[in-house]
N, C-alpha and C positions, 0 to 999 in steps of 0.2 A: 699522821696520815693526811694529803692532802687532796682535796675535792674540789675537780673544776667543771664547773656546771656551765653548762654550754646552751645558747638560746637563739638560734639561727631565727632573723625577722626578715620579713618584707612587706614593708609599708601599712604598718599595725603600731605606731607609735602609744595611740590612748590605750589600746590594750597591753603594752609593753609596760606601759608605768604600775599596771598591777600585777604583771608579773615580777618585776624590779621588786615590788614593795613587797610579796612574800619571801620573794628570798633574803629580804630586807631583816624581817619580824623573824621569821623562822630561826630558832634555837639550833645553836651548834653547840655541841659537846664536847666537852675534852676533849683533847687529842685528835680534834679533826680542825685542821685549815679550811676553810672555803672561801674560792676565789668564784668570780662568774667571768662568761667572758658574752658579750653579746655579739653576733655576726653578722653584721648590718647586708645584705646580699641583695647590694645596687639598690636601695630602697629612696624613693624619690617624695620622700613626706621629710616631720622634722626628727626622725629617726635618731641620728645622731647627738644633737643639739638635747632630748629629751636624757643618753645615758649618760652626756656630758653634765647635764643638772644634775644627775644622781650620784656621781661620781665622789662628791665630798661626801655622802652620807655611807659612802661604802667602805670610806677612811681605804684608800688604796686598794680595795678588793673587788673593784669592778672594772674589766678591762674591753674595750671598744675596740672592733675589727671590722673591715671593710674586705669584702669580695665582690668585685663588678661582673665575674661572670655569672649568670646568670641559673639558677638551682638549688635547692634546699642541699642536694649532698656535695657541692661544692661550698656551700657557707661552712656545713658541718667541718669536713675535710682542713678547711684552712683553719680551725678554731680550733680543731683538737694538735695540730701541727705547730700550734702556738699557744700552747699553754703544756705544762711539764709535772702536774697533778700527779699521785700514782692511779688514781680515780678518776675518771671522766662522768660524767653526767649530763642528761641531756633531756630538757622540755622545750615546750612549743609555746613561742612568745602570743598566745592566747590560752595559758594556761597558769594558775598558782599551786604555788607547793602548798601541802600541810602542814602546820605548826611541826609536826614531829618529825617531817619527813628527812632530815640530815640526821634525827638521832636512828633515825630505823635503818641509811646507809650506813650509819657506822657500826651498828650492832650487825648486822650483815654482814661486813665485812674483816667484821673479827677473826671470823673464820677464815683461813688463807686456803682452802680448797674451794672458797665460793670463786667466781670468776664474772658474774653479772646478777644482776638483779631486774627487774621491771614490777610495775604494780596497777594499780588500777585507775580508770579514769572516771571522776564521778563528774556527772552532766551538770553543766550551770546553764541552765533553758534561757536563752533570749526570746523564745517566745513557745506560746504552750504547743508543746507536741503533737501531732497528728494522728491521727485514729489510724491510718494509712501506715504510718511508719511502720517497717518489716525488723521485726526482734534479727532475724538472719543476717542482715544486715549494718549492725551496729557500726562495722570500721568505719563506714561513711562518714559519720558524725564524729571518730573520734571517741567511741563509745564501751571502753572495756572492764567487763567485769568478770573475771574469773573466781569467783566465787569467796567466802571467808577464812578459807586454809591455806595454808604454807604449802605450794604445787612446784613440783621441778620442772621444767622447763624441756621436755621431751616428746618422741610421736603420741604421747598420752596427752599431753596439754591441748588444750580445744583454745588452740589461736598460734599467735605467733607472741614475741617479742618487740612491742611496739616503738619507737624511739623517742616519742613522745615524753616518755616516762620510764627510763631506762637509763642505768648506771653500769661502767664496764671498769674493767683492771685496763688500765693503760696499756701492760704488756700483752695483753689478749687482741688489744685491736693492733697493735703490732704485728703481731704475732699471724691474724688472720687477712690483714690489710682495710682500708679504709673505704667510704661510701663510693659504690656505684656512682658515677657521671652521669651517664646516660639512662639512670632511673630517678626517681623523686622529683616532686611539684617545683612546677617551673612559672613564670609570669605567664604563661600562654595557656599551659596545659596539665590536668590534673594526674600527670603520671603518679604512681607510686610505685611500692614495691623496694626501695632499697631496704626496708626494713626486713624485706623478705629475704632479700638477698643477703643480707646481712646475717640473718638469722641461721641460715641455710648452713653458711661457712663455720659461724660462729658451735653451732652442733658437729659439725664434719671435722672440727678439729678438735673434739672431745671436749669442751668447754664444759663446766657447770655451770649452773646458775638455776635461779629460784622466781616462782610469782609470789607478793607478799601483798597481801590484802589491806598492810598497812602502811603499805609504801603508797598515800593516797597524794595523788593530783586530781585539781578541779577544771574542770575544763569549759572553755565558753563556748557552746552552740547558737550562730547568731541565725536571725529570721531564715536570711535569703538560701542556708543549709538546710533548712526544712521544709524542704521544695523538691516535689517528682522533677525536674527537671536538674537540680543539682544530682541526685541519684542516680541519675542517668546517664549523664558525664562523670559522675564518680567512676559506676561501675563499666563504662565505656572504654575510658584510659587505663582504668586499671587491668583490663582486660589487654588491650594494650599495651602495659611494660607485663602483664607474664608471656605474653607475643615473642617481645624482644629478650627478655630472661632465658624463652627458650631456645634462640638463638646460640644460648652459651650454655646451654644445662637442659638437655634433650630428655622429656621422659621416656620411661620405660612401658609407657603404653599404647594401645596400637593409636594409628596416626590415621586421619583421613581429610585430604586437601591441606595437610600439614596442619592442620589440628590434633589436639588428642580429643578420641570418641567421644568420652564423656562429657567434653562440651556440649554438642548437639543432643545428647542424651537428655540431661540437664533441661536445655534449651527446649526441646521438645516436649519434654513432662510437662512442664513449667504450662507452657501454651496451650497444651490440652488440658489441663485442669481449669485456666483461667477458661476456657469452652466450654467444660463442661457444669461448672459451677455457676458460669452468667445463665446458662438454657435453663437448669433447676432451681433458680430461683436463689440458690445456696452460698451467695456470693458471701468471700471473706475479701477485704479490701485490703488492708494489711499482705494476707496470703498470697493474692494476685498481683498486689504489686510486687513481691517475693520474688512471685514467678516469673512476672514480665522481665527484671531482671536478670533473669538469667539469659535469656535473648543480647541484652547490652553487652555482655559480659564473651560471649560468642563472637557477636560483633567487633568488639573490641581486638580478643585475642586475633581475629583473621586478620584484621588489619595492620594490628602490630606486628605479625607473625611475616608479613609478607608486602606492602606497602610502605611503613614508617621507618622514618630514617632518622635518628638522632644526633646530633653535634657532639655529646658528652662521650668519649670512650669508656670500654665495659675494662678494658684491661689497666686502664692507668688508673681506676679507683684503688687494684690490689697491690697489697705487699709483695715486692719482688720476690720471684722464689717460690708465692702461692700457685695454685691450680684456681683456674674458671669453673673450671670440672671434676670438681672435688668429689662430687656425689651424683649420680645418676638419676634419687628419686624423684619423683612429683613433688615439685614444690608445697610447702607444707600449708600452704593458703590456699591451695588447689585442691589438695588432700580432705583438707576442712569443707571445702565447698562440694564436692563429689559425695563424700559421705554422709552430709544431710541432704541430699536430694535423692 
């Protein structure tokens, strides 16, 4: 069986050499091939020249790709198109595998009714953490923990499917088609969401798949993430591509100024708590910033939903043949948000 781990960069070279280097160390087992591929996506540092260094230490297993257009789900897209794994896999060139993390894919994938896997992302702090940081909020940073059990991957799992740290059957993304264009981190702007999007399809076509507590990557949070104003613009843009998602995948619940309600809802608790806990004295910092978040996140959506115009097309991400509008529900990162407010 072969395993081709995929690590779309942009202009993260010194951090690229430590993710090179666990894939390097990390133990493969029997009967698993691993190839990498990195997807160099118009990066203007010494990108290149660093996987060309590494290149002999891979003995032919590390393979260098160039995408000038400009997006994380366009590096992704052209990386999985060129490589021929039955296994794709996929981290974020500031992140390292675990020692064991190819034996835990291949014991996973023993089973031929699994169809994806993801696992957890444990934090490697560039600087100490803020009092302020909101637990609610973890994707911002990158930050998933679903807990120490073997979890299926359904309306029961409390998240989504991150890409971060996510391995698929080749014929599945086939099968459901490839990233969203017109979603995921661009040089300008913190879109995200193809992960959602992805996830979305990926359940709609019956897929299985699993969280595995021991499928561990580490991840690097540097200073300048651990800042109310990166949060800001996190939850701004991100609010943002579920704007333009809904453009192709309309919820089922009531709409007002072409939002769905529970935005404002949301948005609105959020802001009267932060009132009424500054007047009482009762202030949680953490909590409040929580809340003021959710306002961003409002913001966002309106904007994306009815202003923002994106270059990437939403239909040339999928597989010929699939639906945009697979499923009707509330996106499942929406769902998650709604219900703890």
């Amino acid at each position: 069986m072969r395993l081709d781990v995929i690590v779309a960069t942009y202009n993260r070279c010194e951090l690229l050499k430590r993710t090179l280097a666990s894939l390097l160390v990390a133990e493969a087992p029997p009967g698993l091939d691993v190839r990498v591929a990195v997807a160099d996506n118009n990066s203007k540092d010494m990108t290149r020249k660093v996987v060309e260094e590494w290149m002999p230490k891979f003995g032919g297993r590390l393979q260098y790709l160039f995408e000038g257009r400009q997006g994380k789900s366009y590096a992704l897209n052209t990386a999985i198109a060129s490589t021929g794994g039955e296994l794709v896999g996929m981290i974020d060139d500031d992140e390292e595998i675990d020692r064991g993390w190819y034996a835990r894919v291949a014991e996973a994938f023993q089973d031929d009714a699994v169809d994806f896997i993801g696992g957890p992302y444990v934090p490697r702090w560039g600087a100490e953490p803020p009092a302020w940081l909101p637990e609610s909020y973890r994707g911002a940073i990158g930050w998933v923990d679903g807990g120490d059990k073997i979890l299926p991957y359904d309306e029961n799992y409390p998240g989504i499917l991150m890409g971060g740290n996510a391995i698929f059957r080749r014929a599945l993304l086939m099968r459901v088609g490839l990233y969203a264009t017109n979603l995921g981190r661009t040089d300008k702007h913190l879109l995200s969401c193809e992960d959602d999007d992805m996830y979305q399809r990926i359940l709609a076509a019956g897929a299985r798949g699993f969280y595995r507590p021991d499928l561990i990557i580490h991840h690097y949070i540097p200073p300048e993430r651990l800042t109310k104003s990166y949060y800001r613009r996190w939850c701004f843009w991100r609010g943002v591509s579920h704007g333009v998602m809904d453009h192709q995948r309309r919820s089922s619940v009531t709409y007002l100024l072409g939002v769905p309600r529970w935005f404002y809802g949301q948005a609105a608790r959020g802001l009267l708590r932060i009132a009424t806990t500054t007047l009482s004295a009762r202030s949680d910092e953490a909590q409040n910033f929580s809340d003021e978040l959710g306002a961003w996140n409002l913001a966002g959506f309106f904007y994306g939903k009815h202003f923002y115009r994106s270059e990437g097309g939403w239909e040339a991400a999928h597989h010929p043949g699939s639906s945009s509008s697979e499923t009707e529900d509330v996106p499942q990162s929406q769902r998650k948000i709604r219900e703890t407010n």
